[in-house]
C-alpha positions in Angstrom: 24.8 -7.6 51.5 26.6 -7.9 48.4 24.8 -7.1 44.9 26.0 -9.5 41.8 27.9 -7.6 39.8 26.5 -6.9 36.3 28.1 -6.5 33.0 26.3 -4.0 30.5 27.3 -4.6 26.8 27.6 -1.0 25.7 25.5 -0.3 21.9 26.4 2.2 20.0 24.0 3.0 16.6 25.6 3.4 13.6 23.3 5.6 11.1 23.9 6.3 7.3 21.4 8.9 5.7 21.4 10.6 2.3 19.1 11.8 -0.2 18.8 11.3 -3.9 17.2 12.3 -6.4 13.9 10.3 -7.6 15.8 8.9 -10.5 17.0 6.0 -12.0 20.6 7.2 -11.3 19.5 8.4 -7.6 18.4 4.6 -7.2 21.7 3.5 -8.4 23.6 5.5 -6.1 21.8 4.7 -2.7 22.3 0.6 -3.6 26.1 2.1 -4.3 26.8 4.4 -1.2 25.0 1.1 0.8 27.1 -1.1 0.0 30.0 1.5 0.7 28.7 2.5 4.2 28.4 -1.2 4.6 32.2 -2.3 4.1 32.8 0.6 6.4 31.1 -1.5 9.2 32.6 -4.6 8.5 30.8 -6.2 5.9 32.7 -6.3 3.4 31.4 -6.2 -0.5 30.2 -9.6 -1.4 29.5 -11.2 1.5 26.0 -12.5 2.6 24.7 -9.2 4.1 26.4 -7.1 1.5 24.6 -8.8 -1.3 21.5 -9.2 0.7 21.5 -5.1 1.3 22.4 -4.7 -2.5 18.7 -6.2 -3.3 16.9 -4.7 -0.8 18.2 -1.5 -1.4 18.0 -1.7 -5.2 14.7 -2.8 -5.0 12.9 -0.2 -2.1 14.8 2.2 -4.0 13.8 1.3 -7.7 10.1 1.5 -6.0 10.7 4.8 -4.5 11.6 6.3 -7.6 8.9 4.5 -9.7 6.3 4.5 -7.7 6.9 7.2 -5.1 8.3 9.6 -7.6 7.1 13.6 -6.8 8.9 15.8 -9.5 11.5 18.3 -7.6 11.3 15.9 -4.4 14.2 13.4 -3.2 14.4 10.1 -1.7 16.1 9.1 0.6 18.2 6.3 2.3 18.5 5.5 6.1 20.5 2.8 7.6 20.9 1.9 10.9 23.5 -0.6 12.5 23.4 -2.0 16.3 26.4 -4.5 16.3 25.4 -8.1 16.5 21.8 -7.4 16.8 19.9 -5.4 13.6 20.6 -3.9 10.1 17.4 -1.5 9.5 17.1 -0.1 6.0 14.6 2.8 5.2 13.9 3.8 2.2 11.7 6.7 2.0 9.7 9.1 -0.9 7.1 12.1 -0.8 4.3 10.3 -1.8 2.0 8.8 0.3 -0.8 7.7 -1.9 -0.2 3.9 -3.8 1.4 2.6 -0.4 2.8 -0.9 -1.5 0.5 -3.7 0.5 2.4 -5.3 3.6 2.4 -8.6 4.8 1.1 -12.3 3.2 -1.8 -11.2 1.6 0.0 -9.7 -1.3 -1.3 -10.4 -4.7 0.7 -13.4 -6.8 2.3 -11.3 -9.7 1.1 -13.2 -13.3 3.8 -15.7 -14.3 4.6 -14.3 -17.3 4.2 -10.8 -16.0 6.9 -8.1 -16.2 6.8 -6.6 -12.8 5.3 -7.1 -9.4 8.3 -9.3 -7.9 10.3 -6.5 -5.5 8.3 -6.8 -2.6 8.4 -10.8 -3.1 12.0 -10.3 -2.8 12.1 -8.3 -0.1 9.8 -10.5 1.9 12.1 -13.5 1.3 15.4 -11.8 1.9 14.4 -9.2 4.9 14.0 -10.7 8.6 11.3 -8.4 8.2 9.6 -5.6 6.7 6.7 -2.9 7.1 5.3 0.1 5.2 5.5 3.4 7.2 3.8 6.8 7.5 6.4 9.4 6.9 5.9 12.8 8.8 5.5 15.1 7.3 4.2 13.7 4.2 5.1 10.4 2.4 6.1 6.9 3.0 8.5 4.7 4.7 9.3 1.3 3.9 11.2 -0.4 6.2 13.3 -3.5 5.7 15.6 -5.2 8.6 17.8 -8.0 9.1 18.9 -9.8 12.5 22.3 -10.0 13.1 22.2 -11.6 16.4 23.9 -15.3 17.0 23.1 -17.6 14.5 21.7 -15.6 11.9 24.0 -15.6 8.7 23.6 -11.9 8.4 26.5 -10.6 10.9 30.0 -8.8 10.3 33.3 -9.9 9.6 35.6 -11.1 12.6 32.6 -11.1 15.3 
């Protein structure tokens, strides 16, 4: 009896990592280095994904630093890549105390307010997005975007 043959698609993860300090100037260089590691994979700088991953990461980042700030303690920036299915952005800090709220139910920011727009952002730009325990202490939060057919979030030339 013969078996059908089978055809596995091989997927390799691509990871980024670095830390930065929690500054303004460590914020800057994680949306910079992303957008770097980014063009290394194929998306190059201004494209859909590269701009979408330029306010994600500016913003998790900004928050990380803001709000997640522990003097002495670094952030710091994880991506992951599996071609033609996910980008996965983690952005992580030391504190876990004032954990951003997830999901729907997040409070309206005033209209004439000065903050309270980031995770607005990140809700309407990431596929999706969730707030993580980070071990051993701290927080994750975790933004990700589909790349599989028919999303407008996928490298050049595939």
């Amino acid at each position: 009896m013969t078996s059908p043959m089978t055809r596995e698609v091989p997927v390799t993860v691509r990871v980024f990592v670095q830390r930065f300090s929690s500054t303004p100037r460590g914020a800057r260089l994680a949306r910079r280095l992303a957008l770097h590691q980014l063009h290394r994979w194929d998306f190059p700088y201004g494209s859909d994904t590269s701009d979408t991953v330029a306010l994600l990461v500016a913003e998790l980042a900004a928050n990380a630093v803001t709000h997640g700030r522990v003097p002495g303690r670094d952030c710091e920036l994880r991506l992951s890549y599996t071609p033609g299915l996910l980008l996965q952005i983690d952005v992580s800090d030391t504190r876990g105390e004032r954990r951003p709220p997830a999901g729907p139910a997040d409070p309206v920011p005033a209209p004439d307010g000065e903050g309270g727009r980031g995770l607005l952002i990140v809700g309407a730009l990431a596929s999706r997005w969730a707030v993580l325990d980070r071990v051993p202490v701290g927080k994750t939060v975790r933004a990700e975007l589909d790349l599989g057919p028919g999303c407008r979030h996928r490298a050049a030339g595939r």
